[in-house]
Backbone atoms as SQL, in Angstrom:
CREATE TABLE atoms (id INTEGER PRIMARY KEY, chain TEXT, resi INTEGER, resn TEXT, atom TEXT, x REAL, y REAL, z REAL);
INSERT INTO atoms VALUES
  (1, 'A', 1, 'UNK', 'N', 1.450, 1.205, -11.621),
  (2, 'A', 1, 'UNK', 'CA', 1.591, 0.440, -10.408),
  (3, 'A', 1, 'UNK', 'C', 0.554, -0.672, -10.394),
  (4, 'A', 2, 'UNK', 'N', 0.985, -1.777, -9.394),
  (5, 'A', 2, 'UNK', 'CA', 0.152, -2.617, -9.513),
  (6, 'A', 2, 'UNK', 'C', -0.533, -3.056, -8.487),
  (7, 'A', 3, 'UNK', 'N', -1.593, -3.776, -8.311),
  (8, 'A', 3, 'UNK', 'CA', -2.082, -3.973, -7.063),
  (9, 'A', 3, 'UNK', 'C', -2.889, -5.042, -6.550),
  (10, 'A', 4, 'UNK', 'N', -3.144, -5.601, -5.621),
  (11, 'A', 4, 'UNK', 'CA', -4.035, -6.553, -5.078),
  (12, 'A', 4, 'UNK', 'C', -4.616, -6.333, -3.505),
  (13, 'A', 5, 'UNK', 'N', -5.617, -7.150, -4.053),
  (14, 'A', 5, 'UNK', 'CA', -6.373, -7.259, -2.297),
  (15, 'A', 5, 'UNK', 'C', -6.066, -8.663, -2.065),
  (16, 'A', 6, 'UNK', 'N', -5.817, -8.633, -0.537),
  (17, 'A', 6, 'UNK', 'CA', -4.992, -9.761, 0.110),
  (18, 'A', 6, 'UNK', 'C', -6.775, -10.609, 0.752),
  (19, 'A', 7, 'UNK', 'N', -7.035, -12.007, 0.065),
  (20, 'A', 7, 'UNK', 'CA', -7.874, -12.764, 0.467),
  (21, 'A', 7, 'UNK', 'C', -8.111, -13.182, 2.142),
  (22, 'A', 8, 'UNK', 'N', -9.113, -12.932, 1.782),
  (23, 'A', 8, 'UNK', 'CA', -10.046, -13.373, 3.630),
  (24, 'A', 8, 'UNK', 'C', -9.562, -11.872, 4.377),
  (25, 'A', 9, 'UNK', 'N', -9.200, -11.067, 4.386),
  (26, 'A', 9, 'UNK', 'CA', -8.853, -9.813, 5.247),
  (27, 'A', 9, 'UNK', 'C', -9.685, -8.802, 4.586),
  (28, 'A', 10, 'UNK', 'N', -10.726, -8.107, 5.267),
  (29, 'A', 10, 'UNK', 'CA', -11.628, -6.969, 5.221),
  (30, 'A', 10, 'UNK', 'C', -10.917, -5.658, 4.923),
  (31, 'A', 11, 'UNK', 'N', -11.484, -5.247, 3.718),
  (32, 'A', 11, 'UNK', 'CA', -11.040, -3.643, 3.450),
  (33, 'A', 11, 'UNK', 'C', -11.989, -2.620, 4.185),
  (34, 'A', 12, 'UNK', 'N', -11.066, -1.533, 4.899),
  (35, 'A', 12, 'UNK', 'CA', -11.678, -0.812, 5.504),
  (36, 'A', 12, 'UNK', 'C', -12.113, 0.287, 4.685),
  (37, 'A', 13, 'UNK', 'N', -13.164, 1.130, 4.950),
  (38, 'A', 13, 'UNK', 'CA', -13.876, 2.306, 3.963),
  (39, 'A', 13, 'UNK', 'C', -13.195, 2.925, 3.265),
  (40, 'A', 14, 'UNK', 'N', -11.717, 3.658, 4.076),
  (41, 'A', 14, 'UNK', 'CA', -11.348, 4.458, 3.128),
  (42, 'A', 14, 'UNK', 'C', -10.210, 3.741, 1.681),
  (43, 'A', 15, 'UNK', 'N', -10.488, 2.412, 2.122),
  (44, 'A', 15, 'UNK', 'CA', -10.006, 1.884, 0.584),
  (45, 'A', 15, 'UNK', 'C', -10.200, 2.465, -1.082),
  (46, 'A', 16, 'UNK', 'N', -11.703, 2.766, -0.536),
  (47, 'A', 16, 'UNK', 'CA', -12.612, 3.593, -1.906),
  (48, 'A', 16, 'UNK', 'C', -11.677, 4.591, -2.156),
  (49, 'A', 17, 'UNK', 'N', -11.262, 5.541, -1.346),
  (50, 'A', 17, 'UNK', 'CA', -10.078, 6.693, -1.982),
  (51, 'A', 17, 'UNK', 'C', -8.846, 6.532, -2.278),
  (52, 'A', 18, 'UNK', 'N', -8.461, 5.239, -1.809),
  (53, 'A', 18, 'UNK', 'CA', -7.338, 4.908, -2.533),
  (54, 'A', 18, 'UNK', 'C', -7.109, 4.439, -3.962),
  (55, 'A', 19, 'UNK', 'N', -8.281, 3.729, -3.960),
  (56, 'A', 19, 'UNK', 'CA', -8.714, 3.519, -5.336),
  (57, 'A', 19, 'UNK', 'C', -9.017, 4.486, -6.323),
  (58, 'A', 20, 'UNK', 'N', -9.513, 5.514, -5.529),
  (59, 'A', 20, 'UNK', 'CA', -10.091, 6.609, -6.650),
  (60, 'A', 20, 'UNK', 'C', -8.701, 7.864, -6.987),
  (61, 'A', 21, 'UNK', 'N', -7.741, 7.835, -5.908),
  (62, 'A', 21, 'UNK', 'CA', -6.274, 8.431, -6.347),
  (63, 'A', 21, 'UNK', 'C', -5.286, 8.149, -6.563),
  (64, 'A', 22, 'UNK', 'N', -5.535, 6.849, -6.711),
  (65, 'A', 22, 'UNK', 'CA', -4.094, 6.264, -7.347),
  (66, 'A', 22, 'UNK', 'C', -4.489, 5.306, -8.843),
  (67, 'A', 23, 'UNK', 'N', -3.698, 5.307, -9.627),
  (68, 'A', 23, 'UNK', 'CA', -3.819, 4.561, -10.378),
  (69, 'A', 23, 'UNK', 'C', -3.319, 3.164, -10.740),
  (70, 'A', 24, 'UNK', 'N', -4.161, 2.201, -10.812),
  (71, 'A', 24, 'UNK', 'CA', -3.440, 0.961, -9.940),
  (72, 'A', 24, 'UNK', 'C', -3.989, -0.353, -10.859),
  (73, 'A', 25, 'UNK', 'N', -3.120, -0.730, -11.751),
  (74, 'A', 25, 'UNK', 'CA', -3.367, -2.001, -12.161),
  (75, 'A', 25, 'UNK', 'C', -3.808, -3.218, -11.225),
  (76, 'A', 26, 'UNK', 'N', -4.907, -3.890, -11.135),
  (77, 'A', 26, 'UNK', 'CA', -5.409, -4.919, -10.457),
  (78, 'A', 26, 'UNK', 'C', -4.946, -6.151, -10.964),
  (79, 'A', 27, 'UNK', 'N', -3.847, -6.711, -10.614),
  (80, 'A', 27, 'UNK', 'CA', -3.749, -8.485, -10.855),
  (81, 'A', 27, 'UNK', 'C', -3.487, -9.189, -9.656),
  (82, 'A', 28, 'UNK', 'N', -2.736, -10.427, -9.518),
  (83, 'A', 28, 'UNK', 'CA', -2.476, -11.233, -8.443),
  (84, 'A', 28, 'UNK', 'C', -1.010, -10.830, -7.848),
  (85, 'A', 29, 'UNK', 'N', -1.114, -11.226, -6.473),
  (86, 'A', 29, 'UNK', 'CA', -0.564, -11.140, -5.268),
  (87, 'A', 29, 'UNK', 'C', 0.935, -11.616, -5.966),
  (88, 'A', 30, 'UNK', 'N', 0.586, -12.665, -6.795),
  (89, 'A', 30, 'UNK', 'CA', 2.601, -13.021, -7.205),
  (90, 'A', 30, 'UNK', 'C', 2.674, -11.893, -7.854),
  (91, 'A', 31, 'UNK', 'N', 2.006, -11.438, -8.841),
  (92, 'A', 31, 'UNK', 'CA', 2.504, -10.234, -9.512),
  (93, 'A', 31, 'UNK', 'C', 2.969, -8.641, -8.794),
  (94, 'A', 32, 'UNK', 'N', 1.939, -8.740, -8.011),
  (95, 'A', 32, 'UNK', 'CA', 2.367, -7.863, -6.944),
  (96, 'A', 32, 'UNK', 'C', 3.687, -7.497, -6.172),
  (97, 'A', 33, 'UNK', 'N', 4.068, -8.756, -5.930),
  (98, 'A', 33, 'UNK', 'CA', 5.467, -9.610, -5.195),
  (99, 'A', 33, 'UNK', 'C', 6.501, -9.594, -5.832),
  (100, 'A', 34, 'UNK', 'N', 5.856, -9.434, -7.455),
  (101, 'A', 34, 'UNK', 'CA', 7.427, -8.952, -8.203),
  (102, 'A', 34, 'UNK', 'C', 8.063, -8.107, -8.114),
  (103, 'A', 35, 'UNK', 'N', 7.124, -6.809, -8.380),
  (104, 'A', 35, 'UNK', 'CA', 7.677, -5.191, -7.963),
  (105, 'A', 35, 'UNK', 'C', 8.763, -4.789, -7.002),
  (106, 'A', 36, 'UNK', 'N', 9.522, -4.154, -7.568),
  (107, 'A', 36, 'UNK', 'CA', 10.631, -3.545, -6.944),
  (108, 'A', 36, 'UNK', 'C', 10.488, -3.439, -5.784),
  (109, 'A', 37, 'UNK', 'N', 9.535, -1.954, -5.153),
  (110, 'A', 37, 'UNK', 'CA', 9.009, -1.841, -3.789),
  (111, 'A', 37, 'UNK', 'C', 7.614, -2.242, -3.761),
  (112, 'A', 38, 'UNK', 'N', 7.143, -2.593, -2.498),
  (113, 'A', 38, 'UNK', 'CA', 6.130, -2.772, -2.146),
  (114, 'A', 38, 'UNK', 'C', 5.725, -1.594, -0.817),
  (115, 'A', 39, 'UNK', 'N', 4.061, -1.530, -1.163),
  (116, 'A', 39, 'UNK', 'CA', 3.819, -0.854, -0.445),
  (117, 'A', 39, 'UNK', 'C', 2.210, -1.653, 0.375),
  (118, 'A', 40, 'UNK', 'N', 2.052, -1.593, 1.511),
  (119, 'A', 40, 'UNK', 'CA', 1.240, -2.730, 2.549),
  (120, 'A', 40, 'UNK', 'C', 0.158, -1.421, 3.322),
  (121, 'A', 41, 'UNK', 'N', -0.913, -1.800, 2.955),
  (122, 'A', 41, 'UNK', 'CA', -2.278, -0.858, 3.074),
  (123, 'A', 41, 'UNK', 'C', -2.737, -1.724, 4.465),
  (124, 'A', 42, 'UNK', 'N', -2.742, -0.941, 6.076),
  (125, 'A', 42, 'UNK', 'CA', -3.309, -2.301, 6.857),
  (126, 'A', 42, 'UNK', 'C', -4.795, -1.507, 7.097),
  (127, 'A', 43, 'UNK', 'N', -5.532, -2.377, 7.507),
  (128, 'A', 43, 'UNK', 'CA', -7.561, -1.943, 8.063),
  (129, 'A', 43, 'UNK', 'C', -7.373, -1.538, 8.628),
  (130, 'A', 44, 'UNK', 'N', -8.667, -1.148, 9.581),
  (131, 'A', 44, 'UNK', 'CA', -8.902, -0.790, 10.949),
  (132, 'A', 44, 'UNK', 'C', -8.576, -1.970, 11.677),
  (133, 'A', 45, 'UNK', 'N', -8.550, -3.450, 11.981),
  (134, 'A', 45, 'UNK', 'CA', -7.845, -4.611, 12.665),
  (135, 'A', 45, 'UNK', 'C', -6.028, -4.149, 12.936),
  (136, 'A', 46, 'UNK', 'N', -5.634, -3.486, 11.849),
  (137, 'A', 46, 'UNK', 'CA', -4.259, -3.799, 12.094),
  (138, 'A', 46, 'UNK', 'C', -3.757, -5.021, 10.404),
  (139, 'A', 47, 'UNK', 'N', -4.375, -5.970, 10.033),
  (140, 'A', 47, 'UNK', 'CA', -3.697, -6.191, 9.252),
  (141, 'A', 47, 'UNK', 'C', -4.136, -5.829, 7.509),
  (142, 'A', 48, 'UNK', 'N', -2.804, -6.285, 6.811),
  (143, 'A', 48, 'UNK', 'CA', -2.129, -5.783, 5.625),
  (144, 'A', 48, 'UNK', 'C', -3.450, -6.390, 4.934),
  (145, 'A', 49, 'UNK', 'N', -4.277, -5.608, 4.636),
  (146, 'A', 49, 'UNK', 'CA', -5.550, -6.293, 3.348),
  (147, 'A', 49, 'UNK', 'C', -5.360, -5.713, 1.480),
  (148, 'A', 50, 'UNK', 'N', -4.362, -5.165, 1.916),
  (149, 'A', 50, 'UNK', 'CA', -4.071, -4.270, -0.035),
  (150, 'A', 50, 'UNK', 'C', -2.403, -4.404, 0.070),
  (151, 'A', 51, 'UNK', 'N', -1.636, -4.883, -1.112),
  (152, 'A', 51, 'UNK', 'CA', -0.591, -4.457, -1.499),
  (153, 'A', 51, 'UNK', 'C', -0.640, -3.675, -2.807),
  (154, 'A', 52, 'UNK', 'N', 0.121, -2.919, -2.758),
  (155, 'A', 52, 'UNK', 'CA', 0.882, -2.115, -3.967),
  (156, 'A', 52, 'UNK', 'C', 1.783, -1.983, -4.386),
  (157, 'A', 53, 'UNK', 'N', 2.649, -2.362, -5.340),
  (158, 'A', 53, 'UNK', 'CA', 3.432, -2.750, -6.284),
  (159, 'A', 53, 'UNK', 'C', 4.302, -1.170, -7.558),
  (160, 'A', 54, 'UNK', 'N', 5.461, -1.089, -7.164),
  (161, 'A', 54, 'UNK', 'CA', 5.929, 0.070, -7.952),
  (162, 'A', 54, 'UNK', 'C', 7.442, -0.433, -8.074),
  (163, 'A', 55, 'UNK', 'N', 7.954, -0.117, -10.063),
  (164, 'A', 55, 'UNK', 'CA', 8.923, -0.661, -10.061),
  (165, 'A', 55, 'UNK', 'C', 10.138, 0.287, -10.268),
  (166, 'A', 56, 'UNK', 'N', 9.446, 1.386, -10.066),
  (167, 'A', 56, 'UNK', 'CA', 9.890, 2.716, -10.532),
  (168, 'A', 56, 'UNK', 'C', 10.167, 3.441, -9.033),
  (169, 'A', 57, 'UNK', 'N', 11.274, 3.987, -8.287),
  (170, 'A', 57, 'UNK', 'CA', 11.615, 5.049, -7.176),
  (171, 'A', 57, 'UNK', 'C', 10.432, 6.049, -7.289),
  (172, 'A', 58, 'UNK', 'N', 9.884, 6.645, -8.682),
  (173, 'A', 58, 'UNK', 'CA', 9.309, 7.959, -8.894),
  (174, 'A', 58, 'UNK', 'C', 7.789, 7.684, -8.595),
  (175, 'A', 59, 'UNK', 'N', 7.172, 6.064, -9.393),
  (176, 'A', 59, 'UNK', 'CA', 6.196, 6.166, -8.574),
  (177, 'A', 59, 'UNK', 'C', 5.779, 5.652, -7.016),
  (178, 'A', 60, 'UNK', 'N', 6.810, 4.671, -6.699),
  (179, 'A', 60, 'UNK', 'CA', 6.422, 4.527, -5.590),
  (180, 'A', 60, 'UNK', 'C', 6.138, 5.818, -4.478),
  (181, 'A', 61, 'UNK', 'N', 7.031, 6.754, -4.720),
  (182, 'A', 61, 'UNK', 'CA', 6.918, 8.317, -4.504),
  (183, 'A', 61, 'UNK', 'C', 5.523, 9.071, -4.411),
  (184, 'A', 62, 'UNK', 'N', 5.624, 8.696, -5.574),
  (185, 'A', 62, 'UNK', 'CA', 3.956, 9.580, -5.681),
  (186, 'A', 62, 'UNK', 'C', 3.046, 8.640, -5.175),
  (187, 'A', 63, 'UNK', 'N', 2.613, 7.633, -4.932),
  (188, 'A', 63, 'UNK', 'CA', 1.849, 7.081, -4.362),
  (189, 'A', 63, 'UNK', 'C', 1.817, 6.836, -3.048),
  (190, 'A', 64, 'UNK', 'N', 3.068, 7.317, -2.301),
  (191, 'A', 64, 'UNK', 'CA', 3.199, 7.653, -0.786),
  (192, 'A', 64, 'UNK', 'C', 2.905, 9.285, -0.594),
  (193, 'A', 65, 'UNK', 'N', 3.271, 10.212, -1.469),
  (194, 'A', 65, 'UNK', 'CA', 2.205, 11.540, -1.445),
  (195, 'A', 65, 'UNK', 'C', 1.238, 11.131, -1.660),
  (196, 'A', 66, 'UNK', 'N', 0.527, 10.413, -2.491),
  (197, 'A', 66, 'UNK', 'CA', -0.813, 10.229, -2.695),
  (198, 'A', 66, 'UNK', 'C', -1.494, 10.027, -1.108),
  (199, 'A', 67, 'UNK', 'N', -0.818, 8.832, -0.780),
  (200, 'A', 67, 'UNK', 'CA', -1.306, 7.877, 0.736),
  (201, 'A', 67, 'UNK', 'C', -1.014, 9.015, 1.890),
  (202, 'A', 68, 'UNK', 'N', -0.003, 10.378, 2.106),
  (203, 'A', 68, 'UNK', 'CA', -0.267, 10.813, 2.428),
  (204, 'A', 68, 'UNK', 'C', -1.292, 11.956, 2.478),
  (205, 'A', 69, 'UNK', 'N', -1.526, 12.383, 1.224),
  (206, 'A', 69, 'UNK', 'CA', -2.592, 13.202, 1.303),
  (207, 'A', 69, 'UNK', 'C', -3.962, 12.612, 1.673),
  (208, 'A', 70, 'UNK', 'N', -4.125, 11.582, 1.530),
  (209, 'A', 70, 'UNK', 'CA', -5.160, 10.684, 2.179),
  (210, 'A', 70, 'UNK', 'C', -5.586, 10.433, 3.797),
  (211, 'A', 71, 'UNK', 'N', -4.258, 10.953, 4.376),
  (212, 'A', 71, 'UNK', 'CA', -3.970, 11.345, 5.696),
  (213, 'A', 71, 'UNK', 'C', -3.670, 9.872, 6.387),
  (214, 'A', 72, 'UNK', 'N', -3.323, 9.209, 5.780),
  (215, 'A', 72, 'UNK', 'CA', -3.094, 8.001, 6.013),
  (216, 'A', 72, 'UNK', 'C', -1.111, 8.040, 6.862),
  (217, 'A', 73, 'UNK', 'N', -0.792, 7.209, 7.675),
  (218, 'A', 73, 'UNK', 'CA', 0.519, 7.338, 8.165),
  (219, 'A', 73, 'UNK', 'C', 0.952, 6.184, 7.905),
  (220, 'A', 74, 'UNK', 'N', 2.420, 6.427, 7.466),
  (221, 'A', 74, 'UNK', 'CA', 3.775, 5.571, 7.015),
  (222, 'A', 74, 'UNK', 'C', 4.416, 5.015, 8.317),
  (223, 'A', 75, 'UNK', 'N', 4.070, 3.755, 8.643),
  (224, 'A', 75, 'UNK', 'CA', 4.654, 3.675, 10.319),
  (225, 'A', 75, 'UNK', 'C', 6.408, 2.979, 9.925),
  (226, 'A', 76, 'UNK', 'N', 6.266, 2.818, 8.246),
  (227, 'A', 76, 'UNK', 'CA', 8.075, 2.883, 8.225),
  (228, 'A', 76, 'UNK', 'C', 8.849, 3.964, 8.160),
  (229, 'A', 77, 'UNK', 'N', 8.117, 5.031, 8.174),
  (230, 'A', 77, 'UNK', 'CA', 8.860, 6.040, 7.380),
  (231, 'A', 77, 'UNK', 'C', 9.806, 6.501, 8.342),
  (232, 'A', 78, 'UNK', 'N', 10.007, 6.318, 9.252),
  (233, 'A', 78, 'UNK', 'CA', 11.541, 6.313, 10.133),
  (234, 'A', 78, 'UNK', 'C', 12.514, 5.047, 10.293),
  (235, 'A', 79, 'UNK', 'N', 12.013, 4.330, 9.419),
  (236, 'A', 79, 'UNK', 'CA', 12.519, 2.710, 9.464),
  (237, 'A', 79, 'UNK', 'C', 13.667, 2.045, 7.961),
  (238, 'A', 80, 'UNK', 'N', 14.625, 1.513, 8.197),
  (239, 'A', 80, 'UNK', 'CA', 15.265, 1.246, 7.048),
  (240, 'A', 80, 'UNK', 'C', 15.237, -0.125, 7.181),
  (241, 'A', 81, 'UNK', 'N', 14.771, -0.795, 5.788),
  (242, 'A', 81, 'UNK', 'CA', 14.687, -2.001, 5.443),
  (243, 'A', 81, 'UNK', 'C', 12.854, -2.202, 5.349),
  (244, 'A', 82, 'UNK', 'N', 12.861, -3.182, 5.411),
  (245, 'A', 82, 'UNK', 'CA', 11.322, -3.915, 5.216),
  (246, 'A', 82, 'UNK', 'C', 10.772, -4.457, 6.149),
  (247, 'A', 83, 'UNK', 'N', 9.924, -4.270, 6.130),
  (248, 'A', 83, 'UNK', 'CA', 8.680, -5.079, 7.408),
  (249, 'A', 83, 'UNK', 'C', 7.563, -6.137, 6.510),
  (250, 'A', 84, 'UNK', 'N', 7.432, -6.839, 7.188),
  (251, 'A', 84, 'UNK', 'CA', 6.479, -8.001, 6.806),
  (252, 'A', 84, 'UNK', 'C', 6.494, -7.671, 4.620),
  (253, 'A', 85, 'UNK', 'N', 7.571, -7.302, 4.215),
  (254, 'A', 85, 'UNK', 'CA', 7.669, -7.771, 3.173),
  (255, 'A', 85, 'UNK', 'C', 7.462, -6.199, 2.437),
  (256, 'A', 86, 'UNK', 'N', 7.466, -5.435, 3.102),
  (257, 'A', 86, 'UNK', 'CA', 6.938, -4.190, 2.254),
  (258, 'A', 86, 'UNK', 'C', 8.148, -2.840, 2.745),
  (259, 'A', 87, 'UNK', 'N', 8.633, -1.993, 1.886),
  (260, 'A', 87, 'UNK', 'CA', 8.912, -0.379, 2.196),
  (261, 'A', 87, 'UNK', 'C', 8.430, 0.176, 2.462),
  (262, 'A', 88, 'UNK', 'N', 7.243, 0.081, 2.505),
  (263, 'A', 88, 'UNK', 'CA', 6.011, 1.372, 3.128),
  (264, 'A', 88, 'UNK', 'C', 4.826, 0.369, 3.702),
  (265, 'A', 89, 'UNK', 'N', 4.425, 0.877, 4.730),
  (266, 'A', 89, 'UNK', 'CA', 3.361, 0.064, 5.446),
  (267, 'A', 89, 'UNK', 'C', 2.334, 1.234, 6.079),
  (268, 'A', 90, 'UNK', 'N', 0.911, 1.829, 5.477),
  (269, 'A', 90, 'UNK', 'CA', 0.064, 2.872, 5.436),
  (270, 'A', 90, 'UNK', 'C', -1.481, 2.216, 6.337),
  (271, 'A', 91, 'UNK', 'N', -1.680, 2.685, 7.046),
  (272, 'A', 91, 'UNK', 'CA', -2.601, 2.716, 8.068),
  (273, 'A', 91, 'UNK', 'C', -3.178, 4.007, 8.161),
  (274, 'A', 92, 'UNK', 'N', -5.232, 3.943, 8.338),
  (275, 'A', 92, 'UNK', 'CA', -5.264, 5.433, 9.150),
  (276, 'A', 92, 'UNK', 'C', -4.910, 5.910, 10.695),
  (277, 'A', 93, 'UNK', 'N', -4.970, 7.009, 10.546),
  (278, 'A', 93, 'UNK', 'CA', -4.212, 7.334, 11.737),
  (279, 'A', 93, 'UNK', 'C', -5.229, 7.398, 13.076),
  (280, 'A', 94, 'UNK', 'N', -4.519, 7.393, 14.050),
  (281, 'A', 94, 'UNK', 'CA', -5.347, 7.083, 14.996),
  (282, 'A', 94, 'UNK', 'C', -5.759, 8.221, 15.812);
């Protein structure tokens, strides 16, 4: 999978564990944008500061178990289609 941090928008702390359980190629935002699904990491503000990139059904999968075991919540996951550009959109919970 692939991944980027979205410029001028602050990563919130628990970024560090996302990083440390997923495995995540680091390039640019177009590359990111290619990927099949996308998946949209927002801060504590509310907005999208990480995308993630999967071109594969299986991993985008595991990297939404991942994001959930992180205790992090899917505010699409009752939602069909895309929001601001992504299938999965992961926030901590409140």
């Amino acid at each position: 999978m692939k991944t980027t941090l979205i410029p001028g928008v602050a990563a919130p702390d628990f970024d560090k564990q996302i990083i440390t359980n997923l495995l995540l190629d680091h390039v640019t935002q177009e590359e990111v944008r290619q990927q099949k699904l996308l998946i949209g990491i927002r801060n504590d503000d509310g907005d999208i500061y990480r995308l993630i990139g999967a071109t594969k059904h299986n991993s985008f999968n595991n990297a939404i178990e991942e994001l959930f075991d992180l205790d992090l919540t899917d505010e699409l996951q009752d939602t069909e289609g895309t929001v601001e550009g992504c299938d999965a959109i992961f926030s901590a919970a409140e």
